[in-house]
Every structure is written in structure tokens, then in C-alpha cells.
C-alpha positions as CSV (number, residue, x, y, z in Angstrom):
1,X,1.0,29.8,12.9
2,X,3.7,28.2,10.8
3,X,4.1,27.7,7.2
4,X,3.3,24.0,7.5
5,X,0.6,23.9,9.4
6,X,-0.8,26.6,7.4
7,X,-0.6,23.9,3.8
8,X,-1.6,21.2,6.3
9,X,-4.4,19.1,4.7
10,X,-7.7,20.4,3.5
11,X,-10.4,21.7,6.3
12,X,-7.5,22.0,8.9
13,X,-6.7,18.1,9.1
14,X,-3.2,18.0,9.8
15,X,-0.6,15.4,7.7
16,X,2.1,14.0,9.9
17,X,4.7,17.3,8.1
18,X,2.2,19.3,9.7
19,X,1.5,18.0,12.9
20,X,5.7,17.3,13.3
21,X,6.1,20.7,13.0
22,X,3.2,21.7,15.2
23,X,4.9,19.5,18.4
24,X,8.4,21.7,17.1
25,X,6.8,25.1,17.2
26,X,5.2,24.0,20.5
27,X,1.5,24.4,18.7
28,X,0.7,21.5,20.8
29,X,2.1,18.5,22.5
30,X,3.4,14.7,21.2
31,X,0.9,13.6,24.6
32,X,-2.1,15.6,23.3
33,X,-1.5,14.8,19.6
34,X,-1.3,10.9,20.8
35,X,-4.6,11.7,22.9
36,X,-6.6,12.9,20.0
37,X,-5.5,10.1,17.7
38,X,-6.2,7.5,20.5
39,X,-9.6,9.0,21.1
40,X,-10.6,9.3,17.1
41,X,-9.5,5.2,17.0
42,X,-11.8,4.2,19.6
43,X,-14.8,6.5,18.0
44,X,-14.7,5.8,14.5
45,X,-13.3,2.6,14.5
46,X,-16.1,0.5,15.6
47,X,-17.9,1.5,12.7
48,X,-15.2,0.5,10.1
49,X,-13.1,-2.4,11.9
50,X,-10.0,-1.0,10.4
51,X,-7.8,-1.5,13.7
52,X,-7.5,-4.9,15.2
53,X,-4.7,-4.6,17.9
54,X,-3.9,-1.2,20.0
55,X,-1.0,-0.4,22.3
56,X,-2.5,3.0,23.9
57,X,-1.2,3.0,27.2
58,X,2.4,1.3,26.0
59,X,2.4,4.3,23.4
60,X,1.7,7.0,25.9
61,X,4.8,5.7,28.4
62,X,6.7,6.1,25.6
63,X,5.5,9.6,24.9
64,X,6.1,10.4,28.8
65,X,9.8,9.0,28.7
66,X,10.8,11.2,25.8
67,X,10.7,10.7,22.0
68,X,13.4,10.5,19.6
69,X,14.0,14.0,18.4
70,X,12.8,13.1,14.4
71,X,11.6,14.2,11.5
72,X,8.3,12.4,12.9
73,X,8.2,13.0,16.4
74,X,5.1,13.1,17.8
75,X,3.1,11.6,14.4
76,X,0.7,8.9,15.9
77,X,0.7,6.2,13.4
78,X,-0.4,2.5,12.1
79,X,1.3,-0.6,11.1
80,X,-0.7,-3.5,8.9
81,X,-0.5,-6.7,10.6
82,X,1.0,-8.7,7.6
83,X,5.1,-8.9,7.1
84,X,5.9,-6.0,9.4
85,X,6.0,-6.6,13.2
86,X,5.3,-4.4,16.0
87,X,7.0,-5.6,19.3
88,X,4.2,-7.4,21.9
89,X,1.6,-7.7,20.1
90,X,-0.3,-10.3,18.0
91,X,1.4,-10.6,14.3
92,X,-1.5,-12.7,12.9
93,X,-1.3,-12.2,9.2
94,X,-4.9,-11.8,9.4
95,X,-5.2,-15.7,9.4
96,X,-6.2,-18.1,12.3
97,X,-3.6,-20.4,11.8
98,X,-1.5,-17.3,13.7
99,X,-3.7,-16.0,16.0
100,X,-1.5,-16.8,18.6
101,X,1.6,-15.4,17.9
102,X,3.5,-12.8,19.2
103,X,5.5,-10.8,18.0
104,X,9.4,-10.7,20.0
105,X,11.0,-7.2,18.4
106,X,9.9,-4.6,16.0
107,X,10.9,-4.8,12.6
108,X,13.5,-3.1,11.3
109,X,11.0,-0.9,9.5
110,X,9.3,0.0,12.5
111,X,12.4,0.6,14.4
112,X,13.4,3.1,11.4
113,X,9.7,4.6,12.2
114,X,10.2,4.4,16.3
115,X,13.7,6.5,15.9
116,X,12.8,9.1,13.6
117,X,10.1,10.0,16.4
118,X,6.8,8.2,15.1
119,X,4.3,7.0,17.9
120,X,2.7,3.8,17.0
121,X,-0.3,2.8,18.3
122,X,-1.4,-0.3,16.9
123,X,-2.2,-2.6,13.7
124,X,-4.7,-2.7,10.8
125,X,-6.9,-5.3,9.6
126,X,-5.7,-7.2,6.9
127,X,-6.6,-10.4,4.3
128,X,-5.3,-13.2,5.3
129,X,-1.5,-13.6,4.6
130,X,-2.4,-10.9,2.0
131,X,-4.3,-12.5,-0.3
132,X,-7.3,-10.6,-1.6
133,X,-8.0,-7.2,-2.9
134,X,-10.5,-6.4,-0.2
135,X,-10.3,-6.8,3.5
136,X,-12.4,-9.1,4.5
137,X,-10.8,-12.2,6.5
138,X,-12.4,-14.5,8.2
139,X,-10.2,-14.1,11.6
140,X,-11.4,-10.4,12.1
141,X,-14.2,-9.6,9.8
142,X,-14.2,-6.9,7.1
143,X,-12.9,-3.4,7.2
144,X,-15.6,-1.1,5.7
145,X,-14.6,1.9,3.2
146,X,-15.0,5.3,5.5
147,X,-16.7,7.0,2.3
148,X,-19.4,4.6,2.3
149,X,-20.0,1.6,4.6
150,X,-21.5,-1.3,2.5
151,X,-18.4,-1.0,-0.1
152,X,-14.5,-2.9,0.8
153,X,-11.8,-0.7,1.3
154,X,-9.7,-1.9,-0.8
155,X,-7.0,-4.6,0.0
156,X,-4.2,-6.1,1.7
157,X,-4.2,-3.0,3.4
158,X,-7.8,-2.1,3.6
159,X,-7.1,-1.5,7.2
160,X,-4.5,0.7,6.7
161,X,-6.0,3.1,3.8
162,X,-9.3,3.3,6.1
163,X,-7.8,4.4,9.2
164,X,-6.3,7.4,7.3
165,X,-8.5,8.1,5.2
166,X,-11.6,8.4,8.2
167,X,-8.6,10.3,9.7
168,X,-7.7,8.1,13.1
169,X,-4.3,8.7,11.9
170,X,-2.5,10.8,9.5
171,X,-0.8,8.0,7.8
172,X,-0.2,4.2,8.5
173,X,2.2,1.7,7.0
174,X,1.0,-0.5,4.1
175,X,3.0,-3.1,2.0
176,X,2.3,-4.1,-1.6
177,X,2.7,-7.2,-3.7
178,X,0.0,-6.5,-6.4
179,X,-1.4,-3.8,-5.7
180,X,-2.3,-4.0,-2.1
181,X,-0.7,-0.2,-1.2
182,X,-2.5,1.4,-4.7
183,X,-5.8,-0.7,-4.6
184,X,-7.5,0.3,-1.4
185,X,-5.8,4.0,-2.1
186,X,-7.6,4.4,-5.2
187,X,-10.7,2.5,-2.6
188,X,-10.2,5.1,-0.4
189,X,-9.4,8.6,-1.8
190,X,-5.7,8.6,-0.4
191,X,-2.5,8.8,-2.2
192,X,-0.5,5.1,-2.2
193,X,3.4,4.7,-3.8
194,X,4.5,1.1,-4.1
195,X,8.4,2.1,-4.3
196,X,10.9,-0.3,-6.3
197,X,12.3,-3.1,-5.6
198,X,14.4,-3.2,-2.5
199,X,13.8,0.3,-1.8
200,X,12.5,-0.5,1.5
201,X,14.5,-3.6,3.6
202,X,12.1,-6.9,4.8
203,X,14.3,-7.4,8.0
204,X,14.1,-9.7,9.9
205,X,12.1,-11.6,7.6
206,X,13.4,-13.3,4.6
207,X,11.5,-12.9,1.7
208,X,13.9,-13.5,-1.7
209,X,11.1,-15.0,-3.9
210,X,8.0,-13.0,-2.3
211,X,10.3,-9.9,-1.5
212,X,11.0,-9.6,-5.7
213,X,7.4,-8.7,-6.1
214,X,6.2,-7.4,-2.7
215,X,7.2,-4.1,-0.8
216,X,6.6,-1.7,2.0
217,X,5.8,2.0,2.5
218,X,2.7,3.8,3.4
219,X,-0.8,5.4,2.8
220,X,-0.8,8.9,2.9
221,X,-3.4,12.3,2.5
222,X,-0.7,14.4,0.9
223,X,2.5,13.5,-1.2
224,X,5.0,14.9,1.4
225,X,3.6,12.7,3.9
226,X,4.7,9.7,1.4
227,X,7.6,11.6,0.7
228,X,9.3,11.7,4.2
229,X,8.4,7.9,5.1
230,X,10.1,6.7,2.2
231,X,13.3,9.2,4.1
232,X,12.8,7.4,6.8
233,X,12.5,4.3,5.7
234,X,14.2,3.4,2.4
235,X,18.0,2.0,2.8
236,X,19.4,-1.7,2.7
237,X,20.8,-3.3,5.6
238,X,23.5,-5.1,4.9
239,X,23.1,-8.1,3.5
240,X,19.7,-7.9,2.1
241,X,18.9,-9.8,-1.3
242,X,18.6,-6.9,-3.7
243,X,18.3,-3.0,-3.1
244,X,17.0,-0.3,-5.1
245,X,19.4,2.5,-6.8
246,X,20.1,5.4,-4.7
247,X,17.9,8.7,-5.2
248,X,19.6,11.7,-6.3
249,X,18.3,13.5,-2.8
250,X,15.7,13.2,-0.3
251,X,12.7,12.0,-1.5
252,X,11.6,15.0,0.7
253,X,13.3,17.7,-1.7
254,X,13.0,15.3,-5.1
255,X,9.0,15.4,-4.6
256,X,9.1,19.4,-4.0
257,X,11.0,20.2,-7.2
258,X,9.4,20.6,-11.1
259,X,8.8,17.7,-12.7
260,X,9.6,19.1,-16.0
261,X,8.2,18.4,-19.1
262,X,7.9,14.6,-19.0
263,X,6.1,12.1,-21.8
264,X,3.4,9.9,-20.3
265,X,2.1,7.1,-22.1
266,X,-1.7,6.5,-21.4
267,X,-2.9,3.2,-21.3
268,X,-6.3,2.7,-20.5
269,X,-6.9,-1.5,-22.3
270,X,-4.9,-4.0,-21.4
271,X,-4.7,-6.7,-24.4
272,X,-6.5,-10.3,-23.3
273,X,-7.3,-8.2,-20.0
274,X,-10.7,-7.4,-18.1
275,X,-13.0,-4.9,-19.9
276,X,-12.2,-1.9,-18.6
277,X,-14.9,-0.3,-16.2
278,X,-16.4,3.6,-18.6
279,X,-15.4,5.4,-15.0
280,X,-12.0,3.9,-14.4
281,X,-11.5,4.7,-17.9
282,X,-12.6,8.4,-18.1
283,X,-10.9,9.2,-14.6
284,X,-7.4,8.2,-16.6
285,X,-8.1,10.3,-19.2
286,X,-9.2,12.9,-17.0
287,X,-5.7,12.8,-15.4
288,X,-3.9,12.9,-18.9
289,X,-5.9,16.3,-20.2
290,X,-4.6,17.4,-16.5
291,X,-1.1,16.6,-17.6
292,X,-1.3,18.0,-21.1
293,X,-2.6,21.1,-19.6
294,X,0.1,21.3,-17.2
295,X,2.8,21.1,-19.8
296,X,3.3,17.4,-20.5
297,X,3.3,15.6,-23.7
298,X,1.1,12.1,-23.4
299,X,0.8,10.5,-26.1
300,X,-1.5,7.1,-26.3
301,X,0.1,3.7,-25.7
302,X,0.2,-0.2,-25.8
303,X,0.6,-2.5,-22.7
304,X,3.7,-4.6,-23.3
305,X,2.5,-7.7,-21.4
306,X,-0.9,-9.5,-20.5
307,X,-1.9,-9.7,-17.2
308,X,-3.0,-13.1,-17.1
309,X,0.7,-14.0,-17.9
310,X,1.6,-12.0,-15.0
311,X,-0.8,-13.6,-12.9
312,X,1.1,-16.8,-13.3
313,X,4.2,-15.5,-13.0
314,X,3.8,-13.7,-9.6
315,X,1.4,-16.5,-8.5
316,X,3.9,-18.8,-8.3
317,X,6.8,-16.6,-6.3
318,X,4.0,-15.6,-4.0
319,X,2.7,-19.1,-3.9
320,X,6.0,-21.0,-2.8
321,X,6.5,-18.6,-0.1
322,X,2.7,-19.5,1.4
323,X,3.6,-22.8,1.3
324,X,6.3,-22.0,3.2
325,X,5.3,-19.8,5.5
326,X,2.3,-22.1,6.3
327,X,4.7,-25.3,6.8
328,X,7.3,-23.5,9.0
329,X,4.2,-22.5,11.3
330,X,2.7,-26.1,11.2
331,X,6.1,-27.2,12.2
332,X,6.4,-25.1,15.5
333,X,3.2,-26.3,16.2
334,X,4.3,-30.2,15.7
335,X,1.1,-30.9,13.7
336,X,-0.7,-30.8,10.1
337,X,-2.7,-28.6,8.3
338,X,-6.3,-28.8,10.0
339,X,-9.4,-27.9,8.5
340,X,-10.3,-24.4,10.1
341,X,-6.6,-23.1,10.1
342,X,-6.7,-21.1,6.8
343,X,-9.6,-20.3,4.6
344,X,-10.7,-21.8,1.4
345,X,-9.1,-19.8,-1.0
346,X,-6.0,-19.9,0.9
347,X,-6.3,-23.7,1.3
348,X,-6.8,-24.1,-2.7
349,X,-3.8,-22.0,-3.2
350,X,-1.4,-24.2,-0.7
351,X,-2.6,-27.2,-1.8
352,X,-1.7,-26.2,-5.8
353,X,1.7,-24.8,-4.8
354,X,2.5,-27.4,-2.2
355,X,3.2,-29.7,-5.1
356,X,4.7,-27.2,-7.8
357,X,8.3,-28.5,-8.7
358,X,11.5,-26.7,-8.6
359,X,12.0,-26.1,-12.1
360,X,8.1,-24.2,-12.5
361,X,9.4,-21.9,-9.9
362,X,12.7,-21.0,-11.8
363,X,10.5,-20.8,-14.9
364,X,8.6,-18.2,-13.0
365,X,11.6,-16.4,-12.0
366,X,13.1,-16.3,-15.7
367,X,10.0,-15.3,-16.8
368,X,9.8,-12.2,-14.4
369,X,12.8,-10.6,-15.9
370,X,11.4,-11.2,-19.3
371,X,8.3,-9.3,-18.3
372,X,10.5,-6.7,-16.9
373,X,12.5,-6.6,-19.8
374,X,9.3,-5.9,-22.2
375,X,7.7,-3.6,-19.8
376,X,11.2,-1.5,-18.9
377,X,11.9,-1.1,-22.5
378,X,8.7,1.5,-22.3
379,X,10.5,3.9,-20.8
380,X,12.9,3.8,-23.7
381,X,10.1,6.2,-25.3
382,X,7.8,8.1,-22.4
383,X,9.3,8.9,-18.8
384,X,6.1,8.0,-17.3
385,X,3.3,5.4,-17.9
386,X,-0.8,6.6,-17.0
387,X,-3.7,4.0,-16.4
388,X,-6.3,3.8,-14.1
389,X,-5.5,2.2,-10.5
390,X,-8.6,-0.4,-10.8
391,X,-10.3,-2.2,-13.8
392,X,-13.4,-2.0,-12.0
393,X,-14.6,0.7,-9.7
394,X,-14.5,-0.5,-5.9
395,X,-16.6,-3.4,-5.2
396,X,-19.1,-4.0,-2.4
397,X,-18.3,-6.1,0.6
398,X,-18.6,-9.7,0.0
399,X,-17.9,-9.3,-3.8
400,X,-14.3,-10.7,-3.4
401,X,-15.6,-14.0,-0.8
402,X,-12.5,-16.1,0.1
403,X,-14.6,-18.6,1.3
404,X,-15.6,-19.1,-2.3
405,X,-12.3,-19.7,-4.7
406,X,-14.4,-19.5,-7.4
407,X,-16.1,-16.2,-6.8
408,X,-12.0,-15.1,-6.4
409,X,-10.5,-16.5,-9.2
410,X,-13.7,-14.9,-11.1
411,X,-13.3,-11.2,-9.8
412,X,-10.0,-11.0,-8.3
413,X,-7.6,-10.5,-10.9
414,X,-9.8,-7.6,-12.5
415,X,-8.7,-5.3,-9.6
416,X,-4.9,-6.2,-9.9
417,X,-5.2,-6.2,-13.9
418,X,-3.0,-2.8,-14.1
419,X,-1.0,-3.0,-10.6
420,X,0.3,-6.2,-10.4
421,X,3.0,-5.8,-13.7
422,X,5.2,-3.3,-11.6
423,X,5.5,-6.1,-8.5
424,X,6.7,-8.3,-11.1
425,X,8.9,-5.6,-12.9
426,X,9.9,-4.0,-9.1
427,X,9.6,-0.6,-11.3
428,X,7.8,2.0,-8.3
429,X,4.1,3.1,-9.0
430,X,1.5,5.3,-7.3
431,X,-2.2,5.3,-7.0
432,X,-2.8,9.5,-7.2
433,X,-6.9,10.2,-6.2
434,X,-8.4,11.3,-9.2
435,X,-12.5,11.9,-9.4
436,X,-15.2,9.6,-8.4
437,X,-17.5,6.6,-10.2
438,X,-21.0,6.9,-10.9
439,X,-21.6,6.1,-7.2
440,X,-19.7,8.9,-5.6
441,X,-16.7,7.0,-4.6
442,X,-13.4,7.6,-5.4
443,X,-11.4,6.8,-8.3
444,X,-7.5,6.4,-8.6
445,X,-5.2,6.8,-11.3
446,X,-1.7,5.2,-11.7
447,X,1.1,6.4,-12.5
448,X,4.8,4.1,-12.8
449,X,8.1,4.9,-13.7
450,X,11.3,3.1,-14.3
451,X,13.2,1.6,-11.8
452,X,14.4,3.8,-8.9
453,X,12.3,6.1,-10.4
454,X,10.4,7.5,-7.2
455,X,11.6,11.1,-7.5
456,X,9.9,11.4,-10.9
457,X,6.2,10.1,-9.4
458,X,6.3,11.9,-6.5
459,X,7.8,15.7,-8.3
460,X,4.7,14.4,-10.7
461,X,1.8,13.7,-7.8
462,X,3.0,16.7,-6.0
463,X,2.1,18.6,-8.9
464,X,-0.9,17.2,-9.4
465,X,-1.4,17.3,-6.4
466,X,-1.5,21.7,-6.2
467,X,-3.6,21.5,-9.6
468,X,-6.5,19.3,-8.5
469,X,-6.4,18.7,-4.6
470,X,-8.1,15.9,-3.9
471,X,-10.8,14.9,-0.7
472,X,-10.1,12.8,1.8
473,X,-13.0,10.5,3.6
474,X,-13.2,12.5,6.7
475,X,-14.2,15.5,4.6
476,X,-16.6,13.4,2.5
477,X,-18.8,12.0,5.3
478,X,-18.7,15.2,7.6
């Protein structure tokens, strides 16, 4: 048996390393790997709606013809259906108002998945347009977390983090504009890296205002799972707004060397913020005793912004693009907004940015960098900033209702409270597993880093990572 599989995940689950190098070594076969994932969909998804749109028999033609001889080939993966489009079928956004589209061509980050060897078979459930912390749209119903069935797993890509972590597949795409990669991780036991800005490119989909403070990569099991994606898919095209510095090396080799002897910052109250849940709270100190142990030097800190102030900020970048995206579908359709198209939290949110003017969203804009300007000058003093992932331990289903705005606006920005600064800033952050609540579900921790600072988190998670391996779902509820 090979090295790799040998380290695969916990209890003999495989990661995608592992089961790449399993097709290699001729362990077993891309058509039997694509089998097993296909048959694990169709049994435990029913129970957690986490996959909405499959492509089985498409996927296995393509295993017959031959794949591309990558660093995935043969990994059976998933793609959230929000921003990222997977050629013939349905790219709905999660909302009824595009239940009937189609998608024409992959995008260019699942083209980048298709040639390094990845076999996709399908999409996640997702919020609609991305708008809530927890899956639970009204087009599809809600995804339910694998560790325990009455709680949310987390959102926008609740779909995503629950198909890996009930194991259907060993990873699955996921995108992140304020928090939606690290809150259902931390929902869901898995490990969840939001990289910086313009790491990864939006093609074919232009998203300058929404792009500066939303991003794509993955949910993972392990840390070189996360690793290798971001190889495969980190890189501008040509042309694209703004990209990301370029890393020393492969993420691959960065997240496999010593992190050294790095300075956290541990931050676990956010000034005029939520009150911060006793759990969330002792699962980040937790993590920084880990740290000291492991030779690091954490040292208490301040937050140098308020979320409420980046609540505004990012509400309106986000908010102009819904408007947008909403009026460019009502004008292929040739007709207005009808009642039943989006749902009422959506609705509230169109109709208030609908009318903003020009000059609020350039306010917004300025008011980004001067957030990111506060925030960045941090790292002027640790390498590294700790918190926990979520105010609030994960909620139950229902808790986050976007059929009533008020019930969002009351609970929703508690979940984002310590995510949402690093869409604003573009600086990369990761949701690491770390312990559970009272309730025996899991807990994350964050950590973030300055810009182009990926390396660092995932040298930093890796190690962690050895020191206190964490559980996945499958392993929980097994």
C-alpha cells in the first residue's frame, strides 16, 4: 500500500491525495472510484438534501473515454450551484427566478478542475443567490447537517460542506463572500480556506464589486486536499480585475513545510459586536494553548473594526450586484419582478439597493480599503490573527428563516460577526475544526493572515492538523 493512502483520512476514508494516488498505483480504478461515490450520493443524500442536480451517466462516459492525466484524476467531486457553472445543467442560484436556466460551458474553474483529472458529478444545494448563513432556500428545501439532522449545515455552501463531510465525496467546491466557505466548515467538522482576493479567477462571470469581497475554493477533510485545489485552481486569466500575489511555491509544498515560530493574536470579543457564544469562545482558546504548546507566541488582541460597519460596507458591494444580477435576468425574460420570483428577504434586500445612488456605492468602496487599511496594519505586530469561526454555535434549521427579514436581520449577522472582515479586507482565512459545543457538534476556529498569505494558514492548519486530528461526520454518525 502506498504512503498516501496509508495517511489517507481517519478510519480508512480516503481524501482526494489519497484516492489520486490509489487510481496511479492501480489500487483501484477512476470507474470504480466514480461508482462508489455515485452510489454513496444516492444513499445518503436523501437524508440530507445536500445534492440537487447529478450528471452520473455524463460523468462515467467521461471516465470511459479517458481522463486527463492530473494531479486529480479520478477524484469524484461537487460544484455549489451559485457563481460557478457546470456545463448542461441547471445553474439556479438556488432561487426560482432561475430555475430554468442552463448552463452553456463550464466555468473556467471547473475547466481548471476537469483538466487536472477531477470527475464531477453534480451540484450542491445552496441559499438563494447566497444570501444566508444556512441552507435552507425555498427553491430546494434545506440541507441538513450530517452530524445531526434537525441542525443547518452551515451556509452559502451548506450543500457543499455536507456532502463531504457525510463522505459522498472527498471534497466539493465552495465560494465565500462572508463566510460562506468557513461557516458551514466550522457547521460541519471540515477544514474551509477562503483564499485572498483574486487568488482564484470568476470567469466568465464578471463580478468587480461582488468579486472584491467574494471568492472560490473548496471544503476539504484534510489540509492537502485544500492545498492541491488551490494548485489547481488559483491563477488570473488575463484580464481579470485584480489578482492575488504569487506564492513562493505550490500551495502543495508551502502547506507541508514548518510554520515556524509565528505570533498569533487571539481575539475572541469583537467591540459593538454579538456576545460571544462560552463554547465558541473556549474552542478559540483551546486552539491558542494548542499553539503556545506547539511553539508559538499568542499574545491577546483587539479587533481593529466593528462588524456592524462592515456589514454596511459589504452590504452594499454585494447588494448592487443583486440588483443586477436580478435585472439582467428580468430582462431576458422581457418582464418585471413578480411576486414568487425571489424570496422575502431577497426581495427586501433588492428593493433597498435598487434605489441606492452612485455615490453610497463609492462610499462603500472607499470605505473597504479603509477597513483593510485598519485591519492589515495587524499584521504589522502578529503573523497570524485567532478567533472563533462562529459567534454562536450552529443553529437549528429554521433559525435563519428568509421568509422572515426580520428573524434575518435579527440572527444573521451573529454568524458572519468574525468572517465577513477578511471578504472586505480580501486578506485569506480558514475555518480549522477545533472541538465541539455543549451539544456535541462541531466547533471551528479561524485563523487569517495577510494578504497572499495562504502558505502561512495552511503550513499552520497542517500542523495543527498532526497535533489534534480532527473527526469528520461520517465517523461521527457511524
Amino acid at each position: 500500500m502506498s504512503r498516501e493512502r496509508e495517511e489517507a483520512g481517519a478510519g480508512g476514508r480516503l481524501d482526494a491525495v489519497a484516492t489520486a494516488a490509489a487510481v496511479r498505483d492501480g489500487a483501484c480504478d477512476a470507474r470504480s472510484v466514480t461508482e462508489q461515490a455515485i452510489a454513496r450520493i444516492e444513499k445518503l443524500d436523501p437524508g440530507l438534501n445536500a445534492v440537487i442536480h447529478t450528471r452520473f451517466e455524463a460523468a462515467l462516459a467521461e471516465v470511459a473515454a479517458g481522463l486527463p492525466d492530473g494531479p486529480l484524476h479520478g477524484v469524484p467531486m461537487l460544484v455549489k450551484d451559485l457563481g460557478t457553472e457546470v456545463e448542461g445543467l441547471p445553474a439556479t442560484g438556488g432561487s426560482r427566478l432561475f430555475h430554468e436556466v442552463t448552463a452553456r460551458r463550464d466555468s473556467e474553474l471547473v475547466a481548471r478542475y476537469r483538466r487536472a483529472g477531477a470527475v464531477v458529478l453534480g451540484t450542491t444545494n445552496t441559499p438563494e443567490l447566497g444570501l444566508n448563513a444556512s441552507t435552507e432556500p425555498a427553491l430546494h428545501g434545506p440541507t441538513r447537517n450530517p452530524h445531526d439532522g434537525a441542525y443547518s449545515a452551515g451556509g452559502s455552501s451548506g450543500g457543499s460542506a455536507a456532502a463531504v463531510a457525510a463522505g459522498m465525496v472527498p471534497v466539493a467546491h465552495a465560494s465565500d463572500g462572508g463566510g460562506s466557505i468557513r461557516i458551514p466548515a466550522a457547521a460541519c467538522g471540515l477544514f474551509g480556506l477562503k483564499p485572498s482576493r483574486g487568488r482564484v479567477s470568476p470567469a466568465p462571470r464578471p463580478t468587480t464589486l461582488s468579486g472584491l469581497v467574494s471568492g472560490h475554493h473548496a471544503v476539504t477533510t484534510t489540509v492537502r486536499d485544500s492545498a492541491l485545489l488551490l494548485d489547481v485552481a488559483a491563477g488570473p486569466l488575463p484580464g481579470d480585475a485584480y489578482a492575488a500575489p504569487e506564492p513562493a511555491a505550490p500551495f502543495a509544498e508551502l502547506a507541508r513545510r514548518d510554520p515556524g515560530r509565528l505570533r498569533i493574536g487571539l481575539l475572541t470579543a469583537l467591540p459593538d459586536g454579538p456576545e460571544v457564544h462560552p463554547d465558541c469562545a473556549r474552542a478559540a482558546r483551546s486552539a491558542a494553548l494548542l499553539c503556545e504548546r506547539l511553539g508559538h507566541d499568542v499574545v491577546e488582541t483587539t479587533a481593529r473594526y466593528r462588524p456592524d460597519d462592515v456589514g454596511r460596507t459589504s452590504g452594499v458591494l454585494m447588494g448592487a450586484d443583486l440588483v443586477a444580477q436580478i435585472d439582467a435576468r428580468l430582462d431576458r425574460l422581457g418582464r418585471p419582478l413578480a411576486d414568487d420570483d425571489i424570496e422575502p428577504f431577497t426581495r427586501v434586500l433588492y428593493d433597498a439597493y435598487r434605489a441606492l445612488p452612485a455615490a453610497d456605492v463609492s462610499r462603500a468602496l472607499r470605505r473597504a480599503q479603509e477597513i483593510g487599511w485598519a485591519v492589515g496594519a495587524a499584521f504589522d505586530e502578529v503573523d497570524v490573527l485567532l478567533s472563533p469561526t462562529l459567534a454562536r454555535p450552529t443553529p437549528p434549521l429554521g433559525t435563519l428563516d428568509t421568509a422572515d427579514p426580520e428573524s434575518i436581520y435579527r440572527h444573521a449577522s451573529v454568524y458572519a460577526a468574525f468572517t465577513s472582515v477578511h471578504n472586505v479586507t480580501g486578506m485569506p482565512a480558514m475555518s480549522v475544526p477545533f472541538g465541539h459545543d455543549s451539544r456535541g457538534l462541531p466547533l471551528g476556529v479561524q485563523f487569517a493572515a495577510r494578504l497572499g498569505g495562504e502558505g502561512t494558514l495552511l503550513a499552520l492548519a497542517a500542523q495543527l492538523e498532526r497535533s489534534a486530528p480532527w473527526e469528520t461526520a461520517r465517523q461521527a454518525t457511524s
